[in-house]
N, C-alpha and C positions, 0 to 999 in steps of 0.2 A: 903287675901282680897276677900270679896264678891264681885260676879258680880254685875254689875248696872244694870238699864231700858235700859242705850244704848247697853251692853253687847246682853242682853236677847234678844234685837228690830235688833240687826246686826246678832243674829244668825238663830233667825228666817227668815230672811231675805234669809240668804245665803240657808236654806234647802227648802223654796220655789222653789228659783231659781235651787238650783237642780233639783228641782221634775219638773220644767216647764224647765228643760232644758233637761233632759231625755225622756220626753215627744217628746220635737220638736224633737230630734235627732233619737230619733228610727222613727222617718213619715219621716224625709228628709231622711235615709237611705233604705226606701223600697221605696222611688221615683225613687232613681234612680240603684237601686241594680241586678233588673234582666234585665238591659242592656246588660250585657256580656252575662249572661244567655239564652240571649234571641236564637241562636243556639242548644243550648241543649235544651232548654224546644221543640221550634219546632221540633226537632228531635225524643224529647221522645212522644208527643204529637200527631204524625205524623202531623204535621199544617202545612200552607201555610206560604210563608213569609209576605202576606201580612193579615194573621189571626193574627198569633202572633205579629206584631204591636199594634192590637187592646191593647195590654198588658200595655203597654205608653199610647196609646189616652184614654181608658175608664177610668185611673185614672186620666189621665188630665182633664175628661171630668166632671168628678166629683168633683174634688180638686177644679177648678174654682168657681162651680155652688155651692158645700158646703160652701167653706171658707167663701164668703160673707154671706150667710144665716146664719151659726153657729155663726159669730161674731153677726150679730144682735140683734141673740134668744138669745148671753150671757150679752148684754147691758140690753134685758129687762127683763130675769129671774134668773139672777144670771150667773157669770162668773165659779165659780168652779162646780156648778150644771151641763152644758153643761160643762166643759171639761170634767168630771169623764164620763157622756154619751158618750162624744165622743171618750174617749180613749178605754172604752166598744166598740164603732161600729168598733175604729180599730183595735181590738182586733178578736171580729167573722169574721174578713172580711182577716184577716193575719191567723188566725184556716183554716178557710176554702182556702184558697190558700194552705198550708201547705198540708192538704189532698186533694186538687181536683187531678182528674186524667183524666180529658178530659178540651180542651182549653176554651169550654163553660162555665165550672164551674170555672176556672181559672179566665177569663175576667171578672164575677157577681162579685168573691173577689177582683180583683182590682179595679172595682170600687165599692164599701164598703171600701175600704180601703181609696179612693182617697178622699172620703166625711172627713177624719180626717183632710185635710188642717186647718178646722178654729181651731188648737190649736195653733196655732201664733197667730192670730188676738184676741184671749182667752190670752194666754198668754203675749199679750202687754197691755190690758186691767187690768188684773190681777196687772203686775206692778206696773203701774199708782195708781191701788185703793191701794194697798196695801203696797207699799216699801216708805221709806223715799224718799223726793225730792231726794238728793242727787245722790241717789243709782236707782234713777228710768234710766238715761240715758245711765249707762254702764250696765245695766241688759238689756235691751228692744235690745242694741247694738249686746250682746252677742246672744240673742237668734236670731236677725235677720242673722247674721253671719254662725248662726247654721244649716240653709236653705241650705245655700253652702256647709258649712262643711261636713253637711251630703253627700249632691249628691255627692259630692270629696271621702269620705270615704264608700261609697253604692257602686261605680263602683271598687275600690280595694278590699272592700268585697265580691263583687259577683264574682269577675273575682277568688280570694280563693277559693271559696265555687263551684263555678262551677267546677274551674279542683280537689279539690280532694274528694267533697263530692257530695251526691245528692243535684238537684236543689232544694228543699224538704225545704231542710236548709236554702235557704234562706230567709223561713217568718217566719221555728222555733225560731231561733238562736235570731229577734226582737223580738218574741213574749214576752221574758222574760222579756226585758226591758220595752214594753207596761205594762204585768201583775205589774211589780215593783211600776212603773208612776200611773197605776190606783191606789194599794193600797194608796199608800203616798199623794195623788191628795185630796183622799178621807179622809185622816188620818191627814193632814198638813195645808192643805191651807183654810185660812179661807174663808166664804162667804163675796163678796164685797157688801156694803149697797149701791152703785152707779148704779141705775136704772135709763131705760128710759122709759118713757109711752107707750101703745096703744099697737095693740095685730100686729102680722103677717099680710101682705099685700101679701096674696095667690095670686092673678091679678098678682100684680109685679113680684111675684118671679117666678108663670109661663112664663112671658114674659122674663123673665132673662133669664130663663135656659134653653126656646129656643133658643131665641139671643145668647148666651155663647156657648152650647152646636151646634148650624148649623156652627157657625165661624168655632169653632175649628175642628169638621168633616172636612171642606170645606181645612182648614189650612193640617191637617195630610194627607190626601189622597190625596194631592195635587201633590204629585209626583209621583202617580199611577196613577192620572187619567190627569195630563196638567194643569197646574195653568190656560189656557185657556180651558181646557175642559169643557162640559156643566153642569155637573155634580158639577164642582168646584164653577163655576160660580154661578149656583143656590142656592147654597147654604151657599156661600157667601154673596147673594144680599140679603136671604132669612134673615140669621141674621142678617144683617145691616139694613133690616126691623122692625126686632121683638127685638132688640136690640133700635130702634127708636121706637116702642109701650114702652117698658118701662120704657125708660125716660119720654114722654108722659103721663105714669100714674101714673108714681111716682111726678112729677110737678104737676099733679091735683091732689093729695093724699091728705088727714087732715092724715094719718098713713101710710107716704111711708118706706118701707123697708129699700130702702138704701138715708135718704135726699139729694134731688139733690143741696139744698143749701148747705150745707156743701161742697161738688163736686165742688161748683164752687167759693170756696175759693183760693186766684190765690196760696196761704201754700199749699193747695191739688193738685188743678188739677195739679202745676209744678212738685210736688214728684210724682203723678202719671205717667206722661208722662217719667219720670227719670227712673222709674223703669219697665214701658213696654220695653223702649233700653234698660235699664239696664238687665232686660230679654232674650232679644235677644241677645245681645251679649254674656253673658253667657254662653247660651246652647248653643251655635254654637261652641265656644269654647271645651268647657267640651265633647261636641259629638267628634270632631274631633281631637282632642290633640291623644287621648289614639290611635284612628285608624290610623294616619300618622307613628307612634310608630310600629305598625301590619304589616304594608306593608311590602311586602320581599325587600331585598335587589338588588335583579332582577331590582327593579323599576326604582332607579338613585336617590332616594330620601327616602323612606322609611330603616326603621332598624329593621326587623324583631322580632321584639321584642313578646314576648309573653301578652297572656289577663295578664296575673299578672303585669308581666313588665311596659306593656303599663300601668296599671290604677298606678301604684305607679310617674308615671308621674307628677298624679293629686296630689302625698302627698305634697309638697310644697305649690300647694295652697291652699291647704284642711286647711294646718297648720298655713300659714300665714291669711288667713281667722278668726280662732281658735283665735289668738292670738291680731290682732287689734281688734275683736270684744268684747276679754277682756278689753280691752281699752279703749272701746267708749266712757265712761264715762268724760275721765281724755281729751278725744281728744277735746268731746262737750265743756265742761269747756274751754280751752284754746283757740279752734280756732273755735268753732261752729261746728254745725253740716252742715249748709248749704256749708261753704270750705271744709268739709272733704267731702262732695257727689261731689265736685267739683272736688277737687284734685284726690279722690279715680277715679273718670271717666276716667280723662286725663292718670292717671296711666296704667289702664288698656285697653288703648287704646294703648297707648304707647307698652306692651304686646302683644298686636295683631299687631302692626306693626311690631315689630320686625320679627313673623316668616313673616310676606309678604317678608320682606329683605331677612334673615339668616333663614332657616331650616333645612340645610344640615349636621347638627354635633347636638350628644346628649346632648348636652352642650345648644345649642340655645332652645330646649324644655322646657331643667330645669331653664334657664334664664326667657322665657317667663311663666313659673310655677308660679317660687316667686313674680315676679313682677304683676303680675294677682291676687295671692293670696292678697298683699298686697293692691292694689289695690280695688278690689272688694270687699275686706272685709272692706276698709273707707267707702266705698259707701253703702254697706248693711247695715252696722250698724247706716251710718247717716237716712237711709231711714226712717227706727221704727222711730225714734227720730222725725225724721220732719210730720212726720205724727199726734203722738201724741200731740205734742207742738203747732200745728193748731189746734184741733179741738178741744169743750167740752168734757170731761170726761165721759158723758155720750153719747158717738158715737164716742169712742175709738174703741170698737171691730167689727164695720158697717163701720168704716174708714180705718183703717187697713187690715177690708177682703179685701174690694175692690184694695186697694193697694198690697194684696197682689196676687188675681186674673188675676189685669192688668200682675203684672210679672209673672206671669205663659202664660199669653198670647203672650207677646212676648217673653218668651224663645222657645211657640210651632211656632210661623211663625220664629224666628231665626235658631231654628233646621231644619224645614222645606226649608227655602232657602239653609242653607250648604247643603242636601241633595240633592238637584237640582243641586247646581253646582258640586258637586260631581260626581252623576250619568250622567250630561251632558262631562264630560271629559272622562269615562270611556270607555277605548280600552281595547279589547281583555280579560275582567274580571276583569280587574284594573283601579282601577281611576289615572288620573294625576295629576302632581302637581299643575296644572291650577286652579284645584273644588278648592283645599284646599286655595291656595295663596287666592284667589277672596274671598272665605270666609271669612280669617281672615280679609281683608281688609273693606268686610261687618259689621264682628264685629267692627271693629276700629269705621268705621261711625258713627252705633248703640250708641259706648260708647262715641265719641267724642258729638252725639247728646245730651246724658246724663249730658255731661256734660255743655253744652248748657242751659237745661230746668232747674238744678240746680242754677245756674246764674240768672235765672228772678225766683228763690224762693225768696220772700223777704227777706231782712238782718234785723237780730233780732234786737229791736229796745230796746235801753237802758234805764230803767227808775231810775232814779233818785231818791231819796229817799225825800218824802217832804217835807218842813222846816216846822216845829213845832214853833205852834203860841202859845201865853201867852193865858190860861184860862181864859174866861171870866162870873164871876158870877152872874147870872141872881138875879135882885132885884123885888119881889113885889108889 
């Protein structure tokens, strides 16, 4: 039996989605890969500890300020055009990390690298244009899921690759899977006919990527310098300024960058706010999980575990992540997406409660693993979904940057507070169990908030199919 048009239209289908899913997973593996690394690299580097930071902040600082941009420039020039580009920029920017050998030239590749965030906001656009209804909400699910997966499976990579290889390795080892993504990117995926008008709004996006870029300075160095220091302050007030210039000029815009009407569709602004806590709880989690694991035994609470040890922590939720994201599709169908951002919240809040209780057995880790995984991978994959399902088609990949920015935003102030209270319990070179408890209990907030702003997402409304009236023939 020959295949059909459906045969031919599902296979095509599924080798897109590879190629847009090998894509996401090599950038969310270099976000969060030379965590572990981050010891060795200072050491071999001879760097400061608060230089090699910069290694985190200047691809955060980029990932924000691109993703929105990139998704834009691929509403109005083509969505596979700008991804094959941008798999190109992450491609020279993982080269030149791979060879640099001083921390200057180190931080210019990570951020080059960090500008790849908009192949999500690309890659959920792409879906949209190009896959069947059907199949558009477990695809968009799966790649949003793949943001986790990756950081989950990037901190057990590197923590590998740190003890038995050069740190070296950890931008050759992606490079190959970028070089793959590029060819097949360029080879596979068609161009989408779904364009938006009017050219770049330079104004805007300089006022963005001050605003973006002062926040998050002011956010990372905040525990070097005193969430109250002057320094923090300024630069805080500075972006919540020029962050207030660009909405400003995008409201008076005929050609705003990112429309602020769309923003203030109550589908949006609720997924956004969902996924800033959503953010934050997160990275507080995922920072802290593998270190509580590190601690010596000395402490009354840590179990010495090793970087390898510790990151295989995260395989449960790395996997459970992987696996409702495969899902997404069959979950939206049944119970929406708006209860799955719901439920997935409460889950993984529930997750963080747990260690506030129980974190004295390896057992209570892996508990809070699966249930996190399972969890935040409902929530992730509803998030794509409720994003694209608000907005036109054309301000799919300028709705999803932004969405996808805000959570980068708050995973950096969620990281940044577990690091506070961290370093605020730490006697005699160790933290206590104080930082971590208060932490998770921060995450819980974070995700219980989440699951709050998902609750006032409006509930998808049913339509009816119309009754069919009798023809009526027009006489002369």
């Amino acid at each position: 039996m020959l295949p059909g048009p459906r045969d031919a239209e599902r296979a095509s289908s599924a080798r897109v989605l590879a190629v847009l899913s090998i894509a996401a997973l090599a950038y969310a593996v270099l976000s969060s890969a030379v965590i572990p690394a981050l010891p060795t690299i200072r050491a071999s580097l001879h760097a400061s500890e608060t230089g090699v930071t910069w290694l985190l902040t200047g691809f955060l600082l980029s990932a924000s300020v691109g993703t929105a941009i990139i998704g834009k420039l691929g509403d109005m020039y083509g969505k596979k055009r700008l991804l094959v580009w941008t798999l190109l920029i992450l491609m020279a920017g993982t080269a030149l990390a791979a060879l640099s050998g001083s921390l200057v030239l180190l931080i210019v590749a990570r951020i080059i690298q960090g500008v790849a965030g908009g192949i999500f906001p690309l890659s959920f656009a792409i879906a949209r244009d190009e896959f069947p209804p059907h199949r558009v909400a477990g695809s968009i699910g799966l790649m949003s899921a793949i943001l986790g997966v990756g950081g989950g499976f990037g901190l057990v990579l590197g923590g590998l690759i740190d003890e038995h290889l050069s740190w070296h390795w950890l931008f050759w080892i992606p490079l190959v899977a970028m070089i793959v993504a590029a060819v097949c990117a360029w080879r596979y995926i068609p161009e989408s006919r779904v364009r938006s008008a009017g050219r770049v709004n330079w104004m805007a996006a300089a006022a963005m990527t001050a605003g973006m870029s002062a926040l998050l300075v002011g956010i990372a160095q905040a525990t070097v310098w005193g969430w109250t220091g002057p320094r923090t302050l300024v630069l805080l007030a500075a972006g919540l300024v020029a962050c207030g210039l660009w909405i400003g000029v995008e409201v008076r815009s005929d050609n705003p960058l990112i429309d602020m009407t769309v923003m203030r569709i109550r589908g949006v602004w609720t997924a956004n706010l969902a996924a800033f806590l959503l953010g934050g709880g997160l990275y507080a989690w995922f920072l802290l999980l593998p270190q509580l694991a590190q601690l010596p035994r000395s402490t009354g609470f840590g179990f010495g575990a090793s970087v390898v040890v510790a990151g295989l922590y995260l395989l449960p939720c790395a996997v459970g992540m992987g696996v409702l994201g495969s899902v997404a599709g069959r979950v939206e169908r049944r119970f929406t997406s708006r209860r799955a951002l719901i439920a997935g919240s409460v889950v993984s809040a529930v997750a963080c409660g747990w260690l506030v209780v129980n974190s004295r057995h390896p057992y209570d880790l892996l508990a809070s693993s699966i249930l996190y995984g399972i969890g935040i991978g409902l929530a992730f994959a509803a998030l794509g979904n409720l994003i694209v399902q608000a907005v036109p088609a054309s301000q799919t990949g300028a709705a999803s940057g932004m969405n996808t920015v805000l959570r980068t935003l708050g995973g950096a102030l969620g990281g940044q507070i577990a690091a506070t209270f961290v370093v605020a319990s730490t006697r005699h070179g160790l933290p206590g169990l104080a930082g971590f408890t208060k932490t998770f209990a921060m995450a819980a907030l974070f995700l219980a908030g989440s699951a709050v702003a998902g609750w006032l997402i409006p509930a998808p409304v049913l339509v009816s199919a119309p009754i069919q009236q009798p023809a009526v023939q027009e006489t002369g």
